[in-house]
C-alpha positions in Angstrom: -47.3 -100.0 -14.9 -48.3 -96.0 -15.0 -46.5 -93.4 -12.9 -48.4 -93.0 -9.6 -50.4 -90.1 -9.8 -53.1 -88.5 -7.2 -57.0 -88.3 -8.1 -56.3 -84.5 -8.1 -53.4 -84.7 -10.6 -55.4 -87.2 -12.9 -58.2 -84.6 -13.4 -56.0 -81.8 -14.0 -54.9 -84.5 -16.8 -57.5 -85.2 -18.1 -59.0 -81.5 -18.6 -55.9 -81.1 -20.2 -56.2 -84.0 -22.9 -60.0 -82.9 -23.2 -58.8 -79.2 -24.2 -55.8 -81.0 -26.5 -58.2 -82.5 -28.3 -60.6 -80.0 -29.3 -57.0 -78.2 -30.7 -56.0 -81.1 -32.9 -58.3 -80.9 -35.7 -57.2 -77.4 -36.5 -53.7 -78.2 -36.7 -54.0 -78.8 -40.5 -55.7 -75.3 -41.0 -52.4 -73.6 -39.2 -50.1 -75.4 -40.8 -51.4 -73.9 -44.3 -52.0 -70.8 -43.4 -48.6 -69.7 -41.9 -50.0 -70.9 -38.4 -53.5 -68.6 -38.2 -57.1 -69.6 -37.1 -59.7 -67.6 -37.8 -59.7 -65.0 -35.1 -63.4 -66.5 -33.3 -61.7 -69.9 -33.1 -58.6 -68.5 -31.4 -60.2 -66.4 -29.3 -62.8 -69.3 -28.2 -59.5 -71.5 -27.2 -58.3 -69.0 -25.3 -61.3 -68.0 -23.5 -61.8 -72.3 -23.0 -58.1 -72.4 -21.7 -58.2 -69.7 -19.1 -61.8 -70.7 -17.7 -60.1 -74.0 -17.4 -57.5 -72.1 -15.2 -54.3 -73.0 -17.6 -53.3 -69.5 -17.4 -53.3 -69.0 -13.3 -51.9 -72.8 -12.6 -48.3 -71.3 -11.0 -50.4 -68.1 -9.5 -50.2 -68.0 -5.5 -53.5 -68.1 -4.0 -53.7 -65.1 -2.2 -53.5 -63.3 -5.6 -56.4 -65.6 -7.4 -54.0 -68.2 -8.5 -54.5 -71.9 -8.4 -50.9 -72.2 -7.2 -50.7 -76.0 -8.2 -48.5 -78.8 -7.5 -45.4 -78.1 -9.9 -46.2 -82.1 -11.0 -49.9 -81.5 -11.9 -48.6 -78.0 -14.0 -46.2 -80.6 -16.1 -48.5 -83.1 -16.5 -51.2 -80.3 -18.2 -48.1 -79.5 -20.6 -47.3 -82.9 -20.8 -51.3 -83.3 -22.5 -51.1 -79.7 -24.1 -47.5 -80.8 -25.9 -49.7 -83.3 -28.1 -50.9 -80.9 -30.3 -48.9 -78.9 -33.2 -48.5 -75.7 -34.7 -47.9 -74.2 -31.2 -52.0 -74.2 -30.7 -51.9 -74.8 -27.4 -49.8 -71.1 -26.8 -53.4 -69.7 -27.0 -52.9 -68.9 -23.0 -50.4 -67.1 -21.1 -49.7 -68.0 -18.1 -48.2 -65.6 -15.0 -45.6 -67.8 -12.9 -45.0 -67.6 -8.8 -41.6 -66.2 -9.2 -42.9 -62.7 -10.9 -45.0 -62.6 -7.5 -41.9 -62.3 -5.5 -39.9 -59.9 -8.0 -43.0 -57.2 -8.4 -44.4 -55.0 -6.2 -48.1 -54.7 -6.4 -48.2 -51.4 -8.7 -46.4 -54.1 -11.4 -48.8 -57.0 -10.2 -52.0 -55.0 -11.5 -50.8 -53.2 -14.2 -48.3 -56.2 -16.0 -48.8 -59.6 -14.1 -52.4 -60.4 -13.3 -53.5 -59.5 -16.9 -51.6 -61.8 -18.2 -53.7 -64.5 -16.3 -56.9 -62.9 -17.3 -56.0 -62.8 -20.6 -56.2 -59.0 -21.3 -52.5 -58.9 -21.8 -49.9 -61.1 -23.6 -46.2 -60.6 -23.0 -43.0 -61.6 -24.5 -39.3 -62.2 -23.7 -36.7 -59.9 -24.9 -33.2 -61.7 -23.4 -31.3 -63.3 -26.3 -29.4 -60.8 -28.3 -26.7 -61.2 -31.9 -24.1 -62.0 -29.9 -25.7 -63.6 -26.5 -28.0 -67.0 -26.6 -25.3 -69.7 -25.1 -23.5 -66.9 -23.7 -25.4 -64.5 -21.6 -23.2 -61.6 -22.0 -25.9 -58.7 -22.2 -25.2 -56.1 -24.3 -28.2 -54.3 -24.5 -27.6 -51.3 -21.8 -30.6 -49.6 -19.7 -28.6 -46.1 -18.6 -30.6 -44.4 -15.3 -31.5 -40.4 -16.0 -33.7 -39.6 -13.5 -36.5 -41.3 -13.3 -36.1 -42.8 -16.6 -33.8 -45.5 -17.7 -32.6 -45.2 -21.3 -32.5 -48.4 -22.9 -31.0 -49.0 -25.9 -29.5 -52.1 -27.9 -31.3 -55.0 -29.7 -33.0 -58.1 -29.2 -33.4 -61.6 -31.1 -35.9 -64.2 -31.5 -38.9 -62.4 -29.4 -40.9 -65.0 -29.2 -44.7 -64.1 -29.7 -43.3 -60.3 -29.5 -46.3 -60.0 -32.5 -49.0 -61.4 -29.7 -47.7 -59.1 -27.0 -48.5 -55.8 -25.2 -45.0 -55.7 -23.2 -42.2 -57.0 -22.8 -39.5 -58.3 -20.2 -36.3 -56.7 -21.7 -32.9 -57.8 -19.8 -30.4 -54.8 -19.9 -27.2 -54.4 -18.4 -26.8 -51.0 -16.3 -23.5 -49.5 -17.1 -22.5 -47.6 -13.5 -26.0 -48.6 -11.4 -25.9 -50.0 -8.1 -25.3 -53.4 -9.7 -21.9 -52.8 -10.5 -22.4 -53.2 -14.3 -25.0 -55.9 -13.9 -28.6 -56.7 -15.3 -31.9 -55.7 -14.5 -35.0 -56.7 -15.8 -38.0 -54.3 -17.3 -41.3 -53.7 -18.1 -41.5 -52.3 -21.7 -44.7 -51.6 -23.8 -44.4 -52.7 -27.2 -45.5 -49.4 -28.7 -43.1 -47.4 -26.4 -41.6 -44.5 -29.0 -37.6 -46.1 -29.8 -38.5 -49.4 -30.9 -38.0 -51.0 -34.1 -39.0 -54.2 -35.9 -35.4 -54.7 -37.9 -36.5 -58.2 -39.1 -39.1 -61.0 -38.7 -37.5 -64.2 -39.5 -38.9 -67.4 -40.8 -38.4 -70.5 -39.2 -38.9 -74.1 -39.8 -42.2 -74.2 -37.9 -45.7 -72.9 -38.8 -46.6 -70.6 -35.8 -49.2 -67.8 -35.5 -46.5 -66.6 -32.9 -43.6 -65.2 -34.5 -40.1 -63.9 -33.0 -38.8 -60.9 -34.4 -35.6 -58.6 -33.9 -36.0 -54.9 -32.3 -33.7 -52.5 -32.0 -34.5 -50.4 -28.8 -32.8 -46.6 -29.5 -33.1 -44.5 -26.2 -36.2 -46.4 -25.0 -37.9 -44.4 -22.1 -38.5 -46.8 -19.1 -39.5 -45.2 -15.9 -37.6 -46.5 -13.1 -40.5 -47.9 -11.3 -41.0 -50.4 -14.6 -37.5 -52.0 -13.2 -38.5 -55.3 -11.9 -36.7 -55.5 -8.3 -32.9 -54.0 -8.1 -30.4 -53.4 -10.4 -28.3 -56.4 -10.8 -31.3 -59.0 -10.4 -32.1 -59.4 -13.6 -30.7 -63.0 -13.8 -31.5 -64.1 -10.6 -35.0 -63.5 -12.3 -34.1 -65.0 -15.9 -32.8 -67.9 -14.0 -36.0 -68.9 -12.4 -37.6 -68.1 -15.7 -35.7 -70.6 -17.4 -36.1 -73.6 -14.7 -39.9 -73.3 -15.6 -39.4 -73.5 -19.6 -37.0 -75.7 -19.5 -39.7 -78.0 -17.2 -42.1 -77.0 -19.1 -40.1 -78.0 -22.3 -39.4 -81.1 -21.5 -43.2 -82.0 -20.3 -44.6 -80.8 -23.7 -42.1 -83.1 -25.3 -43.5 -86.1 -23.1 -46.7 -85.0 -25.0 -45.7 -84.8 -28.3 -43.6 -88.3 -28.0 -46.5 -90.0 -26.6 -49.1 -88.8 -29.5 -46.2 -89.6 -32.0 -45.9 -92.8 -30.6 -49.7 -93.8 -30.9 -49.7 -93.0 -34.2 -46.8 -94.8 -35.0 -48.6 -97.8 -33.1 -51.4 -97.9 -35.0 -50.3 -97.0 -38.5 -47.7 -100.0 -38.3 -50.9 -102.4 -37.0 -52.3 -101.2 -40.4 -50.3 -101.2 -42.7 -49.5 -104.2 -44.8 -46.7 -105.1 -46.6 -45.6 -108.8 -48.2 -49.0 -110.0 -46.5 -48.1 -108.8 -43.2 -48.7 -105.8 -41.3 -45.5 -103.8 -40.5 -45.9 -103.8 -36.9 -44.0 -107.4 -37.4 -41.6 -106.8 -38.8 -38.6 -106.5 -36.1 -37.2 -103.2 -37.4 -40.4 -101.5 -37.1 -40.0 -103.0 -33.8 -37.0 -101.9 -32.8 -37.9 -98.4 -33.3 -41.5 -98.7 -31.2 -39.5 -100.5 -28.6 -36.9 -97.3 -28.3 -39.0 -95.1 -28.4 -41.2 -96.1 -25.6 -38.4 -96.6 -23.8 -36.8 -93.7 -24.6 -40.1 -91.8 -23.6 -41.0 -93.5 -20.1 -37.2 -92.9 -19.1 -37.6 -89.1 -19.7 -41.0 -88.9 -18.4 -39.4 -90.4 -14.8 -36.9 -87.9 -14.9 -39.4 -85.2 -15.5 -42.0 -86.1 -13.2 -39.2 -86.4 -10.5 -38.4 -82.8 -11.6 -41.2 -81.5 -10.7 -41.6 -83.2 -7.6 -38.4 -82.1 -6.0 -40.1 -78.6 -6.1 -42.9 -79.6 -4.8 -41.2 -81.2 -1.4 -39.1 -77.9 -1.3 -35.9 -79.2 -2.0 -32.2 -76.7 -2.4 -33.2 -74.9 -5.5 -29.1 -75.1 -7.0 -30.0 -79.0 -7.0 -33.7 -78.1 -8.9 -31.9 -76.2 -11.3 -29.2 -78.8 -12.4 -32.6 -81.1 -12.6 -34.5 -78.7 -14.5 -31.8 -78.7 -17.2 -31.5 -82.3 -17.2 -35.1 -82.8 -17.7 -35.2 -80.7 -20.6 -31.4 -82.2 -22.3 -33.4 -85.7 -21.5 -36.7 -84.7 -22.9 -35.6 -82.6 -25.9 -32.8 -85.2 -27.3 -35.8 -87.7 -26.7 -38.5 -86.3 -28.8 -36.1 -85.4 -31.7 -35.3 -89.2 -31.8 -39.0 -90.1 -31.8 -39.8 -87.9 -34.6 -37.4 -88.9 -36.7 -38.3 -92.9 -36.1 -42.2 -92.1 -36.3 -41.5 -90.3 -39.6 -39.7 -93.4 -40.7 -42.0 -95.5 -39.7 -44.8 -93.8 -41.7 -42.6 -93.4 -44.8 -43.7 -91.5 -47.5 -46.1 -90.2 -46.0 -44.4 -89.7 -42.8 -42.9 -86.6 -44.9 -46.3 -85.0 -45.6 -47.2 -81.8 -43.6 -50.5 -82.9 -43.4 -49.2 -85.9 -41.1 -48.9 -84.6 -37.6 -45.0 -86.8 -37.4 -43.8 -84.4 -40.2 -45.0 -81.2 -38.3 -43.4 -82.7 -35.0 -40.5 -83.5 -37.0 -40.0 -80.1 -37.6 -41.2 -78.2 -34.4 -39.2 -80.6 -32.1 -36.2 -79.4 -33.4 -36.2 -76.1 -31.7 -36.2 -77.5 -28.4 -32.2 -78.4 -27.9 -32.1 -75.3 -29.0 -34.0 -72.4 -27.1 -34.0 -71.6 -23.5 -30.9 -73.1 -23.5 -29.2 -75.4 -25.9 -28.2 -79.8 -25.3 -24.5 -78.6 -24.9 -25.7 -75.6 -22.0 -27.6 -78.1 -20.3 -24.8 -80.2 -20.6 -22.4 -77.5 -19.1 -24.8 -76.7 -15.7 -25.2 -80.4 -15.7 -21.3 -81.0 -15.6 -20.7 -77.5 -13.3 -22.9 -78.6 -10.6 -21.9 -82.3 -10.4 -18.1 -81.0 -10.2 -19.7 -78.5 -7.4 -21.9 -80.7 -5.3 -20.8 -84.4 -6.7 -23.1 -87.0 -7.2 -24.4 -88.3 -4.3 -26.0 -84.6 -3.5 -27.8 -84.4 -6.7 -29.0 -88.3 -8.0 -28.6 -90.3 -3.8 
């Protein structure tokens, strides 16, 4: 039994494994060389990716977007998480909720390059002292035209890749009453340091570095909607990564898992191949479980935005979707690593690099125990019946 899917949301799958597979046999090649590919073979995925229309998938129509089903954009990350070493972040992609914050001035100049691929652009939100909590103390102080902003900011994911940033500031005495807004900031704007480039357990070409912003000029009309809507706008940011989290753990589970399938059918020990042996069993059992369980709970995700439903409810999903996914994966990898043995610990085996990158997921854009906490928060809100029937 497969989940049901349209002929429309099959194909989108299928270019997406197509394109997964052309990134796999480079994965070794990253992982020994701190994540690189020689610049031609980059830039050829990329190119491949946006023609494929990866990059627009969320983009209204009226602006040149595909604006899919929210399903069929989690089942292309759903193929795309197959493949380490972050490969398949050789696309950006502009989502439908910077559509409603921007006016067109900020379309052209920030959003619709990022779907065309002449701009890249980073997140600049979690700070030393705010990740789980969201207390912002990075401040954006208005003179004139010109916000001053000033502060720093922590893991800035791909912030090496970019052109500009979103930076979430708090405005001391705006109109928000002390709340955040969300910018526009060009990387090279004069006040902004690289303090320190961390390195992490993973092998990615992207890299997320600390900045310290000191009196960073931002004209006002680089402030993305009104003072104090900064969250509001993070918020929606974060249902989509979270989603999208969660698909591209579906991915990785499901490649994991195949391998795991057919290394135990191959292997032999005491005359027998592993696969059975009932231990070795009881792992592939649990973890196909443990994936098909988390892939329901995705898909139905995604479909809940698709038939419009409260977004408060979508956002409680969201979060479950990705504590589900993420908590699922990391179990996988460890079993499939296990499985493999010795050489399950090998970075040339794609388990140990899963093993590793996984991690990071019940971690960023919100760790298990915050999921947990808007999981909890809205159930005590809206009780069960309004958000599981």
């Amino acid at each position: 039994m497969t989940y049901a899917l349209s002929p429309e949301t099959l194909e989108w799958q299928r270019k997406a494994r197509d394109f997964a597979e052309q990134l796999i046999p480079h994965e070794e090649a990253a992982e020994f060389n701190e994540g690189l590919l020689p610049k031609e073979i980059t830039a050829g995925h990329r190119a491949t990716g946006i023609e494929l229309g990866f990059s627009r998938m969320d983009v209204p129509r009226e602006h040149g977007g595909l604006q899919l089903p929210m399903l069929d954009q989690v089942v292309v990350w759903e193929q795309l998480g197959r493949v380490t070493n972050a490969l398949s972040w050789c696309i950006s992609e502009a989502h439908s909720w910077m559509y409603e914050a921007c006016d067109a001035a900020q379309i052209e100049a920030y959003i619709k390059p990022i779907w065309t691929g002449e701009k890249t652009e980073c997140y600049a939100i979690t700070e030393r002292e705010a990740g789980s909590d969201t207390h912002i103390e990075t401040s954006a102080v208005r003179q004139g035209e010109h916000y001053l902003i000033s502060g720093e900011k922590w893991f800035v994911t791909s912030a090496n890749k970019a052109q500009f940033m979103f930076v979430q500031a708090r405005v001391p005495d705006g109109q928000g009453g002390g709340e955040d807004a969300l910018f526009f900031v060009d990387v090279d704007s004069p006040g902004i340091e690289i303090i320190d480039n961390p390195l992490f357990g993973h092998n990615f070409a992207s890299h997320h570095p600390t900045y310290r912003f000191d009196r960073v000029r931002v004209p006002v009309a680089n402030r993305i909607g009104a003072e104090g809507d900064g969250m509001a706008y993070t918020k929606s940011w974060f249902r989509r990564e979270r989603l999208m989290i969660a698909a591209r753990s579906l991915g990785a589970a499901q490649r994991m898992l195949e391998m795991a399938t057919d290394w135990s059918k191959e292997r032999v020990v005491g005359g027998q191949p592993i696969c059975e042996h009932q231990m070795i069993q009881t792992m592939l059992a649990d973890s196909l479980t443990d994936l098909w369980g988390a892939r329901l709970m995705t898909y139905e995700a995604a479909k809940m935005q698709d038939r419009g439903e409260d977004l408060s409810v979508i956002h409680a999903h969201c979060s479950m979707a990705k504590l589900v996914a993420s908590e699922m994966v990391n179990r996988v990898a460890d079993r499939v690593v296990q499985i493999f043995g010795g050489r399950g610990y090998m970075r040339s085996n794609a388990a140990q690099r899963f093993y590793r990158e996984v991690r990071v997921d019940r971690i960023w854009e919100g760790t298990s125990e915050i999921q947990r906490l808007i999981i909890a928060r809205s159930l005590l809100k809206r009780g069960a019946e309004r958000l599981i029937g």
